[in-house]
mmCIF file as Biopython writes it, N, C-alpha, C and O atoms, coordinates in Angstrom:
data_model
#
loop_
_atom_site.group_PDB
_atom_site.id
_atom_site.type_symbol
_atom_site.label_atom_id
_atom_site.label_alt_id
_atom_site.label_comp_id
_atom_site.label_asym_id
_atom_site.label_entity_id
_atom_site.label_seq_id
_atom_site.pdbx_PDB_ins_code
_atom_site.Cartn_x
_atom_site.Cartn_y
_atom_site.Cartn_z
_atom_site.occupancy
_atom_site.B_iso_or_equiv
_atom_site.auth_seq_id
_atom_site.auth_asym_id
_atom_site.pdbx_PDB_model_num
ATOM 1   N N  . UNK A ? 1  ? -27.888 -7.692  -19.834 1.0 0.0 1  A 1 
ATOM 2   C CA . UNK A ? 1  ? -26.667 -7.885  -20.570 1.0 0.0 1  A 1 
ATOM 3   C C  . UNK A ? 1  ? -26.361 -9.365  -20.704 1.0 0.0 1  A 1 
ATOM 4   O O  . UNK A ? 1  ? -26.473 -10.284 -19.893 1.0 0.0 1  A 1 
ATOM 5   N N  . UNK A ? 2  ? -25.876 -9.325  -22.158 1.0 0.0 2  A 1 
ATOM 6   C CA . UNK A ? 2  ? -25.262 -11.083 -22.385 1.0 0.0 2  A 1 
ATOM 7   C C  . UNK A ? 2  ? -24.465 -10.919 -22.572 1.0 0.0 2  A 1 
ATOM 8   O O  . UNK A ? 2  ? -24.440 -10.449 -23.709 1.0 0.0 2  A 1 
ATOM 9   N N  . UNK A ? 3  ? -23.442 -10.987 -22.134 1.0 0.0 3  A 1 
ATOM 10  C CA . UNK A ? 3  ? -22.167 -10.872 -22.719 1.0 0.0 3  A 1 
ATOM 11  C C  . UNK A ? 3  ? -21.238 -12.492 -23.798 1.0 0.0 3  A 1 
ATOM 12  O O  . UNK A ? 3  ? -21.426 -13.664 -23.471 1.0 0.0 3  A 1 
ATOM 13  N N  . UNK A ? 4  ? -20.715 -12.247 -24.490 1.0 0.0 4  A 1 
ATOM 14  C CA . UNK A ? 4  ? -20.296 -13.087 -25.048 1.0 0.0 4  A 1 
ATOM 15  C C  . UNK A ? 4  ? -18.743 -13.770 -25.151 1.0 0.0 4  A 1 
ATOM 16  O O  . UNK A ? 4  ? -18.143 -13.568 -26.207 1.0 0.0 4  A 1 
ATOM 17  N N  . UNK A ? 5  ? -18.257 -14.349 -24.390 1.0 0.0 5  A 1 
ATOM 18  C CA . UNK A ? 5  ? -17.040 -14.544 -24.486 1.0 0.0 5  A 1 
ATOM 19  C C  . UNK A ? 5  ? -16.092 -15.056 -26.172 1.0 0.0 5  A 1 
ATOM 20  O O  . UNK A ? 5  ? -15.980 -16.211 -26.583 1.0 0.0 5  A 1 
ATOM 21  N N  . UNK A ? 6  ? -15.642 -14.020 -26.725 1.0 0.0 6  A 1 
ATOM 22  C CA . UNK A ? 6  ? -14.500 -13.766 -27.666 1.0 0.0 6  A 1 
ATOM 23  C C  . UNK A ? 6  ? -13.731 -15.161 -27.690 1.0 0.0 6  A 1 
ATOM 24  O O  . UNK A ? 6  ? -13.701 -15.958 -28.628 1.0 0.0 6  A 1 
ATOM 25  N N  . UNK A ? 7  ? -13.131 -15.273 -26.477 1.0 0.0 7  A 1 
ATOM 26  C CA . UNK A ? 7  ? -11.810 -16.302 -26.247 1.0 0.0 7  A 1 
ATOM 27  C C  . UNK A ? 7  ? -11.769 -16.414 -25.255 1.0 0.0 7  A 1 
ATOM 28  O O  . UNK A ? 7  ? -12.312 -15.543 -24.574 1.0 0.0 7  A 1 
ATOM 29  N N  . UNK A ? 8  ? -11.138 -17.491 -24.622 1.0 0.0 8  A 1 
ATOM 30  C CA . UNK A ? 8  ? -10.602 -17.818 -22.855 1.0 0.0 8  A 1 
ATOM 31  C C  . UNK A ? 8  ? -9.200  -18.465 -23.166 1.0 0.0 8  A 1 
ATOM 32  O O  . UNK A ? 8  ? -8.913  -19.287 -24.036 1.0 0.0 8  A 1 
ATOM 33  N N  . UNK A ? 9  ? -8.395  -17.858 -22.198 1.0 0.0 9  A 1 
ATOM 34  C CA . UNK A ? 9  ? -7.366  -18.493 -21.801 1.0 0.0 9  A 1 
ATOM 35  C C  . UNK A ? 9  ? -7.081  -18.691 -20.183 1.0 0.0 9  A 1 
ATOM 36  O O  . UNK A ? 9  ? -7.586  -18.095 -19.232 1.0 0.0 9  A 1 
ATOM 37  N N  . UNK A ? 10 ? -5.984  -19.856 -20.217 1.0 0.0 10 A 1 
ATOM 38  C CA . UNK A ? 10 ? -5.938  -20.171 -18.704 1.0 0.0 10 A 1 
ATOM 39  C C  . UNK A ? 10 ? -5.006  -18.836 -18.157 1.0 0.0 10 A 1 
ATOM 40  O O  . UNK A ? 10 ? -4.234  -18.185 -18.860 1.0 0.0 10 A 1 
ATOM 41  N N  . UNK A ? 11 ? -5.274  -18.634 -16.817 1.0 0.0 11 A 1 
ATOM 42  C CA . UNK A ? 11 ? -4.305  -17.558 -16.176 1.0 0.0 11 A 1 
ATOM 43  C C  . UNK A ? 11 ? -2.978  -18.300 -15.206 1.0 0.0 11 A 1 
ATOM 44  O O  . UNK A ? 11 ? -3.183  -19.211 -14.405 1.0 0.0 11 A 1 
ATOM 45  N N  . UNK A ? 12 ? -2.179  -17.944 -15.366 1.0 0.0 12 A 1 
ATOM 46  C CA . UNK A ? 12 ? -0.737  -18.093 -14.442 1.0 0.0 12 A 1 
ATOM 47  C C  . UNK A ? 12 ? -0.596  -16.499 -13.850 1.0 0.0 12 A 1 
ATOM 48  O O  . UNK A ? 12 ? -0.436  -15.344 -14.245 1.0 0.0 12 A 1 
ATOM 49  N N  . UNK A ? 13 ? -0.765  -17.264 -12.666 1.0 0.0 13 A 1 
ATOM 50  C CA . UNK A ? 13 ? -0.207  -16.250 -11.804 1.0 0.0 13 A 1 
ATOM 51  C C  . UNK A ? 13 ? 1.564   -16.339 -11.991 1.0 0.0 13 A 1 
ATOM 52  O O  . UNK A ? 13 ? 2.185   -17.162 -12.664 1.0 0.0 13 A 1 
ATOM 53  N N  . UNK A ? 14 ? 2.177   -15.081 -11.066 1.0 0.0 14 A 1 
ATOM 54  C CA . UNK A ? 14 ? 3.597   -14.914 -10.699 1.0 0.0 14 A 1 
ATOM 55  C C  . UNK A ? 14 ? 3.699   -15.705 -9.696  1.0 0.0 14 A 1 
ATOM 56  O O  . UNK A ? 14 ? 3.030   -16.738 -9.674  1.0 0.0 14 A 1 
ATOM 57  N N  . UNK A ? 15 ? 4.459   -15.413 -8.785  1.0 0.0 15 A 1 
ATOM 58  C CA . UNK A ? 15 ? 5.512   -15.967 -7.513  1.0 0.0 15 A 1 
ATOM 59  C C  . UNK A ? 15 ? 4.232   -15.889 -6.355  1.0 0.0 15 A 1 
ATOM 60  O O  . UNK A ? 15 ? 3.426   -15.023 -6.015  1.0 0.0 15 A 1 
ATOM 61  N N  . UNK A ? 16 ? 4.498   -17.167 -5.997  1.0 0.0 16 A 1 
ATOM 62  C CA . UNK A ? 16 ? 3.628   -17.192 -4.790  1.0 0.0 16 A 1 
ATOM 63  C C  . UNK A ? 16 ? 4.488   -17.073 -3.259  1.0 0.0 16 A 1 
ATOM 64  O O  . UNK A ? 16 ? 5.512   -17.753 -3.201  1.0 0.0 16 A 1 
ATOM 65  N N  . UNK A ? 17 ? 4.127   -16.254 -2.033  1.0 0.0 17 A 1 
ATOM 66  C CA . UNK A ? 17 ? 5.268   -16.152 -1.604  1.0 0.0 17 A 1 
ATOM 67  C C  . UNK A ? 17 ? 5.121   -17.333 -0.370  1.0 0.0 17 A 1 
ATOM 68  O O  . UNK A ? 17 ? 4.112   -17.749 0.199   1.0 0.0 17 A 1 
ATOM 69  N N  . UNK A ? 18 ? 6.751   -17.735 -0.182  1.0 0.0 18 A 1 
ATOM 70  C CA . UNK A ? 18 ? 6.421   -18.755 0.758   1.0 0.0 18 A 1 
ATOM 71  C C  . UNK A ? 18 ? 7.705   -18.001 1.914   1.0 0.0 18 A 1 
ATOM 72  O O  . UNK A ? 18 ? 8.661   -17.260 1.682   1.0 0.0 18 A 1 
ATOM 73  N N  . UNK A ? 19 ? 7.062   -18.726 3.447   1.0 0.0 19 A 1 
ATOM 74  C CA . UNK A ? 19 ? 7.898   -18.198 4.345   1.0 0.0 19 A 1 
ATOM 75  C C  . UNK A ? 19 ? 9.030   -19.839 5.298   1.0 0.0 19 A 1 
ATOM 76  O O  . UNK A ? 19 ? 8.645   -20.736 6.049   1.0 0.0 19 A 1 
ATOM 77  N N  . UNK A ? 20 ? 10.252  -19.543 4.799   1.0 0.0 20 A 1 
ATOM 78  C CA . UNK A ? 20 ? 10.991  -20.615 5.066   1.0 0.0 20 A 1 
ATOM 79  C C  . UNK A ? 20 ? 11.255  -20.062 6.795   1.0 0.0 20 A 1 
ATOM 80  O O  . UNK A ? 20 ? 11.863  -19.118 7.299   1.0 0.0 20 A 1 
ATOM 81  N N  . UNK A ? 21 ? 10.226  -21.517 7.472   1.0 0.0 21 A 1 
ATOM 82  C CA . UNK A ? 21 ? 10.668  -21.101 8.955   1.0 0.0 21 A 1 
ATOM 83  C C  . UNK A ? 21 ? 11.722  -21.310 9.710   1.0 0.0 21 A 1 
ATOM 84  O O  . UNK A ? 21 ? 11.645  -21.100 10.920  1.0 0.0 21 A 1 
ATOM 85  N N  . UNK A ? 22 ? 12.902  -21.767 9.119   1.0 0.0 22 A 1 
ATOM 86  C CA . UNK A ? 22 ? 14.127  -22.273 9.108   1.0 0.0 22 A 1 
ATOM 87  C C  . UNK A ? 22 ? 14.581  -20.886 9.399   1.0 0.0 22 A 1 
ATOM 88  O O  . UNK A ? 22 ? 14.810  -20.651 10.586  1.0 0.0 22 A 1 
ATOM 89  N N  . UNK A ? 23 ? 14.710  -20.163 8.757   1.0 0.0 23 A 1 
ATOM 90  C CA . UNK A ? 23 ? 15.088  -18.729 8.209   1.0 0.0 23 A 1 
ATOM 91  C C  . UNK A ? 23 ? 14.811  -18.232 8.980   1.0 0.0 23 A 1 
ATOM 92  O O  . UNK A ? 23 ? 15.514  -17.890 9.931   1.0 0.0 23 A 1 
ATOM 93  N N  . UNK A ? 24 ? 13.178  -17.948 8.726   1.0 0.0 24 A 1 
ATOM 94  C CA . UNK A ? 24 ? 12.743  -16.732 9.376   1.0 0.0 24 A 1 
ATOM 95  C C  . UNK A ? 24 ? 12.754  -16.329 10.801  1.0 0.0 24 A 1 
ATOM 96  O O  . UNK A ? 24 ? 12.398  -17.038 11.741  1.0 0.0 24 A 1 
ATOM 97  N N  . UNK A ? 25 ? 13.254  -14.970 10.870  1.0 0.0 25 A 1 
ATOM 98  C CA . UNK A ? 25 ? 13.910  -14.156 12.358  1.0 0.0 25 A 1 
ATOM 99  C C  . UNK A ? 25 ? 12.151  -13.684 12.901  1.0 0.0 25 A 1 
ATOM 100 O O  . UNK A ? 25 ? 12.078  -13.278 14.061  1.0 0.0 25 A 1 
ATOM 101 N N  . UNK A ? 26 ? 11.336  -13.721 12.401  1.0 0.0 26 A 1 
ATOM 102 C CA . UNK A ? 26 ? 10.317  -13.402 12.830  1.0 0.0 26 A 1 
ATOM 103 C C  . UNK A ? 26 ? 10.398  -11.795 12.968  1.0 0.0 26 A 1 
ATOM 104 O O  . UNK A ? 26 ? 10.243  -11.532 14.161  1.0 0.0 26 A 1 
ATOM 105 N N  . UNK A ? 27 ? 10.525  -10.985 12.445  1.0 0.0 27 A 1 
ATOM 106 C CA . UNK A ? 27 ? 10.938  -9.709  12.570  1.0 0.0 27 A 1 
ATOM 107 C C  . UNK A ? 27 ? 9.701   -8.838  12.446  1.0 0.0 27 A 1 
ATOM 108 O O  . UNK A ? 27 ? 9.575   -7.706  12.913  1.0 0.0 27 A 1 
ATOM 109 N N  . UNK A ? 28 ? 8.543   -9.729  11.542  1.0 0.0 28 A 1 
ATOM 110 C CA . UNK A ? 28 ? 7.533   -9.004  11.175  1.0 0.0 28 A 1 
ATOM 111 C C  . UNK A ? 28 ? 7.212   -8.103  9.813   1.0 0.0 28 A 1 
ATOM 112 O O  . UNK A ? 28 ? 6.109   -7.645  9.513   1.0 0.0 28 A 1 
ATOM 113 N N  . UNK A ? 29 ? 8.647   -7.943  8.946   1.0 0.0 29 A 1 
ATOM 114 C CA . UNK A ? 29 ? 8.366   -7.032  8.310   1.0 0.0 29 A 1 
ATOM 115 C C  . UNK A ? 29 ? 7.469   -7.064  6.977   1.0 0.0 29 A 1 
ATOM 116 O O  . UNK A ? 29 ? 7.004   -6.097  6.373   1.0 0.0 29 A 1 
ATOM 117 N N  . UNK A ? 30 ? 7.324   -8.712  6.618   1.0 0.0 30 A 1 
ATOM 118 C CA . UNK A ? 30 ? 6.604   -8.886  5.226   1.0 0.0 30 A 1 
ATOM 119 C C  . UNK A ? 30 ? 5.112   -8.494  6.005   1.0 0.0 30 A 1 
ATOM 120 O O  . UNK A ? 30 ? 4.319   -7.708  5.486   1.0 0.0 30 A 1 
ATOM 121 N N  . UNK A ? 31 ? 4.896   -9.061  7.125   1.0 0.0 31 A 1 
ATOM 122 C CA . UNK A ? 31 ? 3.633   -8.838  7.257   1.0 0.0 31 A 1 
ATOM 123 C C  . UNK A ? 31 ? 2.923   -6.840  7.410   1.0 0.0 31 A 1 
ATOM 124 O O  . UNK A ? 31 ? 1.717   -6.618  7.294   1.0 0.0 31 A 1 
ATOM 125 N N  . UNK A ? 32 ? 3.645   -6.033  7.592   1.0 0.0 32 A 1 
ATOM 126 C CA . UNK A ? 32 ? 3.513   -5.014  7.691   1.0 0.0 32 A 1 
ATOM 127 C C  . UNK A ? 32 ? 3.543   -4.210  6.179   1.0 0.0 32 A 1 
ATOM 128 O O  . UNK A ? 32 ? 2.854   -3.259  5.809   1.0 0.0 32 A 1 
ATOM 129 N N  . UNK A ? 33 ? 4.326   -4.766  5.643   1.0 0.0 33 A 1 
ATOM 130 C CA . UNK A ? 33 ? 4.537   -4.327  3.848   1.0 0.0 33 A 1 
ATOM 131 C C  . UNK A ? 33 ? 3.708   -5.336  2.885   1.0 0.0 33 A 1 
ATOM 132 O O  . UNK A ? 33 ? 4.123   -5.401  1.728   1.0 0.0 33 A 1 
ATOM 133 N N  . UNK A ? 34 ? 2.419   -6.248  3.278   1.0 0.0 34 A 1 
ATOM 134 C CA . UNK A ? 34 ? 2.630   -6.787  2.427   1.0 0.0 34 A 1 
ATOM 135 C C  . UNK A ? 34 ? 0.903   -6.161  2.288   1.0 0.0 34 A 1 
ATOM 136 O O  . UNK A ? 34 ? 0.008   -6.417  3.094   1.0 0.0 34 A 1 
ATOM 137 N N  . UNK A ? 35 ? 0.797   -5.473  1.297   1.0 0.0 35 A 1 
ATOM 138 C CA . UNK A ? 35 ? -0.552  -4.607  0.730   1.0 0.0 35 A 1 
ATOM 139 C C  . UNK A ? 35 ? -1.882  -5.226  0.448   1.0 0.0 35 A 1 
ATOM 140 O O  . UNK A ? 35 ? -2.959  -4.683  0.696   1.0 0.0 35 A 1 
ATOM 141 N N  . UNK A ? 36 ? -1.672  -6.764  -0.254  1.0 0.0 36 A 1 
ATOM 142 C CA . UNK A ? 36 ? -2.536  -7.460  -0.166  1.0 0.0 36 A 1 
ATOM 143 C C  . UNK A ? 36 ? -3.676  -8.318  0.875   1.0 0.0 36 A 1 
ATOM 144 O O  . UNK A ? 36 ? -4.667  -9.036  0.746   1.0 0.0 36 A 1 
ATOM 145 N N  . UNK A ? 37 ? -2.541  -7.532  2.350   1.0 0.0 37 A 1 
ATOM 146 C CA . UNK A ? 37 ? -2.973  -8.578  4.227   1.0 0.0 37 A 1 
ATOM 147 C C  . UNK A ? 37 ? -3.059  -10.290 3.436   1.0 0.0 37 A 1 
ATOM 148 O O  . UNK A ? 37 ? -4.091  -10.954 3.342   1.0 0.0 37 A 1 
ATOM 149 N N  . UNK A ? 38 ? -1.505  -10.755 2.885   1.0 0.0 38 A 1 
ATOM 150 C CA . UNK A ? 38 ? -1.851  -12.275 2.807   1.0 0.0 38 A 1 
ATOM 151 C C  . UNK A ? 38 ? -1.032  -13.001 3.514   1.0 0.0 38 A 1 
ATOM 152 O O  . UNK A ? 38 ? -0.962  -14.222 3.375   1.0 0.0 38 A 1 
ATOM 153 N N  . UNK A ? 39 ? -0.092  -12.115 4.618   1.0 0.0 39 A 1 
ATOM 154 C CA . UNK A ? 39 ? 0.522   -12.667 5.495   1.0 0.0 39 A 1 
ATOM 155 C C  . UNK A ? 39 ? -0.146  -12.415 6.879   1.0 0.0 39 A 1 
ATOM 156 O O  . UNK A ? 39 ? -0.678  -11.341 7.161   1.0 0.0 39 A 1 
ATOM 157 N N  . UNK A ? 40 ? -0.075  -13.547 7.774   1.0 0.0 40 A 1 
ATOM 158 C CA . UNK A ? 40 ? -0.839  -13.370 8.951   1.0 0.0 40 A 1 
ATOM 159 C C  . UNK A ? 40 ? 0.553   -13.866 9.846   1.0 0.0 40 A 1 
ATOM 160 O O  . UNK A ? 40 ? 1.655   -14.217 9.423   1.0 0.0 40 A 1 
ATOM 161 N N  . UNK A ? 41 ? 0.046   -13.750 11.245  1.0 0.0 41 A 1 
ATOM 162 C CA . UNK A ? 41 ? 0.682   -14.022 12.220  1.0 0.0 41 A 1 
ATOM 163 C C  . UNK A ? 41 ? 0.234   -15.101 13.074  1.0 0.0 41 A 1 
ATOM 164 O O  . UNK A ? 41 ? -0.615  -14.818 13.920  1.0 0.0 41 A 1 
ATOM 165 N N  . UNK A ? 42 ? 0.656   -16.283 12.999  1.0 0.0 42 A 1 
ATOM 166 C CA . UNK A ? 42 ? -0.030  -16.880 14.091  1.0 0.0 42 A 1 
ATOM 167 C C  . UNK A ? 42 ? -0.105  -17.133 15.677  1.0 0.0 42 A 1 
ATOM 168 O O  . UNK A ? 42 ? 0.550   -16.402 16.419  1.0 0.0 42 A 1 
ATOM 169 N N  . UNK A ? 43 ? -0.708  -17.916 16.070  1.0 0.0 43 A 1 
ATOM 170 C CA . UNK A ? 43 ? -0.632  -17.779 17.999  1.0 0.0 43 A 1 
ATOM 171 C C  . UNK A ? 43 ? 0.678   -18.190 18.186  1.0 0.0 43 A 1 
ATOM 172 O O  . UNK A ? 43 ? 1.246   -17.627 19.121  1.0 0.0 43 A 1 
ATOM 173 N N  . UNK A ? 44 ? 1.317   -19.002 17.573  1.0 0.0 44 A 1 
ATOM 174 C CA . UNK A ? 44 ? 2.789   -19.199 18.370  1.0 0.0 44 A 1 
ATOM 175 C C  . UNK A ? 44 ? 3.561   -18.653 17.780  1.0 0.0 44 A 1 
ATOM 176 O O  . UNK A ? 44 ? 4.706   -19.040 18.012  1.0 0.0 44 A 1 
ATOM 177 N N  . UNK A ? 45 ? 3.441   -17.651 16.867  1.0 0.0 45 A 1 
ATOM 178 C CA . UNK A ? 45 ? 4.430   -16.304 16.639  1.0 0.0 45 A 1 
ATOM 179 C C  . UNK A ? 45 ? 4.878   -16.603 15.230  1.0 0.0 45 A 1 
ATOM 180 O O  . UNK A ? 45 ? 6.021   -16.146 15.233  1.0 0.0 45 A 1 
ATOM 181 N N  . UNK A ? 46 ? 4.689   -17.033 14.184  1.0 0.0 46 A 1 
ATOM 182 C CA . UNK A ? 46 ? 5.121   -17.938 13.211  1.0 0.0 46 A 1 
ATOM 183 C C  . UNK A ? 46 ? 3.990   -16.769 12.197  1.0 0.0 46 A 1 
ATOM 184 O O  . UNK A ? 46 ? 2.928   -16.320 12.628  1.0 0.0 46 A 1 
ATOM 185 N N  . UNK A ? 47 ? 4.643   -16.443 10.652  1.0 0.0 47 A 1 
ATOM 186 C CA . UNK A ? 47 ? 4.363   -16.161 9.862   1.0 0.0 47 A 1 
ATOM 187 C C  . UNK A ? 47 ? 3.592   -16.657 9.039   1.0 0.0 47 A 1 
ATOM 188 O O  . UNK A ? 47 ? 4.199   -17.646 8.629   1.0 0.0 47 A 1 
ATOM 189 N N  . UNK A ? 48 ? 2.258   -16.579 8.334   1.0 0.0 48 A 1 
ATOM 190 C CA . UNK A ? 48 ? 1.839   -17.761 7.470   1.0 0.0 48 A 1 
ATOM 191 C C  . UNK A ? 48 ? 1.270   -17.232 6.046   1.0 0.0 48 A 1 
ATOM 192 O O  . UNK A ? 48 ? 0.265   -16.548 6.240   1.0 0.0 48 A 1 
ATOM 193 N N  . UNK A ? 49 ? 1.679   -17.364 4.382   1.0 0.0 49 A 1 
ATOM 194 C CA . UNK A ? 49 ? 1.286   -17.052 3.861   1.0 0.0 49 A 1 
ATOM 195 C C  . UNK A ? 49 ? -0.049  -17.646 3.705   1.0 0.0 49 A 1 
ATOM 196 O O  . UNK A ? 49 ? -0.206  -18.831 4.000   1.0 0.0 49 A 1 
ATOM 197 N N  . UNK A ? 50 ? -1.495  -16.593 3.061   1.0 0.0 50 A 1 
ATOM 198 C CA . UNK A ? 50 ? -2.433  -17.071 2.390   1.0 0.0 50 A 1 
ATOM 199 C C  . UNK A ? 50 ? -2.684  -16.789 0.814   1.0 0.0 50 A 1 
ATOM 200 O O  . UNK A ? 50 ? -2.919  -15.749 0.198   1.0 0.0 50 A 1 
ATOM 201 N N  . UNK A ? 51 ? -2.564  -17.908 0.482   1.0 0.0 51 A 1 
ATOM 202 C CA . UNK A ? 51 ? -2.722  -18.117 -1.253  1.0 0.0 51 A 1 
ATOM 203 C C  . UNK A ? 51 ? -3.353  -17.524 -1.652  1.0 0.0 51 A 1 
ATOM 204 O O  . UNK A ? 51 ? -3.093  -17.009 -2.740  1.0 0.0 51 A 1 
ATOM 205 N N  . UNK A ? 52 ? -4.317  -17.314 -1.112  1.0 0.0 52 A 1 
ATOM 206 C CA . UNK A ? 52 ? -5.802  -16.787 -2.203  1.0 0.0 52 A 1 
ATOM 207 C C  . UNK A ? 52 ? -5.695  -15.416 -1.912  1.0 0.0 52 A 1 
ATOM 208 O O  . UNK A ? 52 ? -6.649  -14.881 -2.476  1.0 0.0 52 A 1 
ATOM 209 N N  . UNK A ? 53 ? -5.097  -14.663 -1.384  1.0 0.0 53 A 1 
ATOM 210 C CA . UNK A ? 53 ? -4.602  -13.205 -1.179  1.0 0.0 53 A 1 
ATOM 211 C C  . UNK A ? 53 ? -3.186  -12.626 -1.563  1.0 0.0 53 A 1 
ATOM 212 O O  . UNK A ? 53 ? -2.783  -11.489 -1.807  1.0 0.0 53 A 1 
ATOM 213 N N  . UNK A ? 54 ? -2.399  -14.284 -1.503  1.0 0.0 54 A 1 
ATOM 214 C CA . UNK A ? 54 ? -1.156  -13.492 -2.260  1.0 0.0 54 A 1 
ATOM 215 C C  . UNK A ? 54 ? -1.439  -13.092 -3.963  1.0 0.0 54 A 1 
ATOM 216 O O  . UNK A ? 54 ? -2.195  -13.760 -4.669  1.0 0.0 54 A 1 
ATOM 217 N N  . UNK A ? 55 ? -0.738  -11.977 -4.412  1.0 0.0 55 A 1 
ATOM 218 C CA . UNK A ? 55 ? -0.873  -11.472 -5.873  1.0 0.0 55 A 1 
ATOM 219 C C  . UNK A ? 55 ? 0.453   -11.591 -6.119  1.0 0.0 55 A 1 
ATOM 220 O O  . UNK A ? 55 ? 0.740   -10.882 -7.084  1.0 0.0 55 A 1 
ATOM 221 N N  . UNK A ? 56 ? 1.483   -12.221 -5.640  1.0 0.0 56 A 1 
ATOM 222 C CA . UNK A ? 56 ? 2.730   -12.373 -6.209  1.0 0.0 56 A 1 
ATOM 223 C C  . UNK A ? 56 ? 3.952   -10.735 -6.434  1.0 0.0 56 A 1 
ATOM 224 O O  . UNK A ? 56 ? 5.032   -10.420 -6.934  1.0 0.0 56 A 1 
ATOM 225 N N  . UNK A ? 57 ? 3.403   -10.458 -6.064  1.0 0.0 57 A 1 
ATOM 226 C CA . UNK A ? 57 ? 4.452   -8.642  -6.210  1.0 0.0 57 A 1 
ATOM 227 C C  . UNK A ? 57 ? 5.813   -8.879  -5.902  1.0 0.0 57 A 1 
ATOM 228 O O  . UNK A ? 57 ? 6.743   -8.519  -6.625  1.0 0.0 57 A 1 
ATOM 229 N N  . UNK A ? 58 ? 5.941   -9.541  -4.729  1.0 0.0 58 A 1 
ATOM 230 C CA . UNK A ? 58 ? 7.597   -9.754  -4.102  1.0 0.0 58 A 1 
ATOM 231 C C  . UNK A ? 58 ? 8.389   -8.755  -3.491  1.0 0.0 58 A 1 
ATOM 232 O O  . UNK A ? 58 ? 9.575   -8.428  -3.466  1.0 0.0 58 A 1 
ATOM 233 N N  . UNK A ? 59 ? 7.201   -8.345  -2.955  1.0 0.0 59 A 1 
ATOM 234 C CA . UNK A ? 59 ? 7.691   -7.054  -1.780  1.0 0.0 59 A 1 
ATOM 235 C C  . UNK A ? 59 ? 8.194   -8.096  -0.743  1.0 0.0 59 A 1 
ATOM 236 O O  . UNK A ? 59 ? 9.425   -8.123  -0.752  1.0 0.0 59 A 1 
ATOM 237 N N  . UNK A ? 60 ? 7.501   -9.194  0.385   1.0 0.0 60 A 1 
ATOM 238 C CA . UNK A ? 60 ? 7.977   -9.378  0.963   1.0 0.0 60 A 1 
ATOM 239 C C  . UNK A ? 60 ? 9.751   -10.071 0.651   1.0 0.0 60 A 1 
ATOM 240 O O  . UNK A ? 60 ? 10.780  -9.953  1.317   1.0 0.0 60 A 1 
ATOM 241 N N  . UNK A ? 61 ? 9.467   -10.782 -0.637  1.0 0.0 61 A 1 
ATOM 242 C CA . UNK A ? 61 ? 10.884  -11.851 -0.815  1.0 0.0 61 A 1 
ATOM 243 C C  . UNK A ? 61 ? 11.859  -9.915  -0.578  1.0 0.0 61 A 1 
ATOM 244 O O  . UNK A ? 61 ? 12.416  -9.774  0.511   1.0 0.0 61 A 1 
ATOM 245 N N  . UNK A ? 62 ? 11.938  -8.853  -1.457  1.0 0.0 62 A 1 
ATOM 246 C CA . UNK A ? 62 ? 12.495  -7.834  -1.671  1.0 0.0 62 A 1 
ATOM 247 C C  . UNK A ? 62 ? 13.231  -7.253  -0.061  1.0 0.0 62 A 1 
ATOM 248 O O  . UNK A ? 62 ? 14.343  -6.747  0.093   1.0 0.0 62 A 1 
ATOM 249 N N  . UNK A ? 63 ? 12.313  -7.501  0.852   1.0 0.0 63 A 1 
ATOM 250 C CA . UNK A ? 63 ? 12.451  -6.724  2.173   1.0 0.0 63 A 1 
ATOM 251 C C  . UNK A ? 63 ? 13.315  -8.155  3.357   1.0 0.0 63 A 1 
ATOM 252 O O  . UNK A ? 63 ? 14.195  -8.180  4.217   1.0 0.0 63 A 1 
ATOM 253 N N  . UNK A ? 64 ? 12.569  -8.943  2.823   1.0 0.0 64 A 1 
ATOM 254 C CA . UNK A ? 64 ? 13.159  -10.301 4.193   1.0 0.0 64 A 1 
ATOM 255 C C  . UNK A ? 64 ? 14.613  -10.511 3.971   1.0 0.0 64 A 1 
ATOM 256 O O  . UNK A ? 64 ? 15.238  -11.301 4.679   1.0 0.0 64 A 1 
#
């Protein structure tokens, strides 16, 4: 197969999610709801988004 590209355009993603540690109660809950696994937990207990796994949905902003 050759495929032939028609057209290209650039892509924009949506909302990338970020976790304000100011804020955050550490409660856990984006990381449990968030479908994509682009929130992790780190060793000193702290939330951390990863970019290249967030898809922008906004479940966590919806729930925190």
């Amino acid at each position: 197969m050759q495929p032939v590209a028609k057209r290209t355009v650039d892509f924009y993603g949506g909302f990338e999610a970020e976790i304000i540690d100011d804020k955050c109660i550490k409660c856990g809950k984006c990381f449990e709801k968030c479908r994509f696994d682009a929130i992790k937990k780190t060793d000193s207990g702290n939330y951390r988004v990863n970019g290249i796994n967030c898809e922008g949905c906004g479940v966590c902003k919806l729930i925190c």
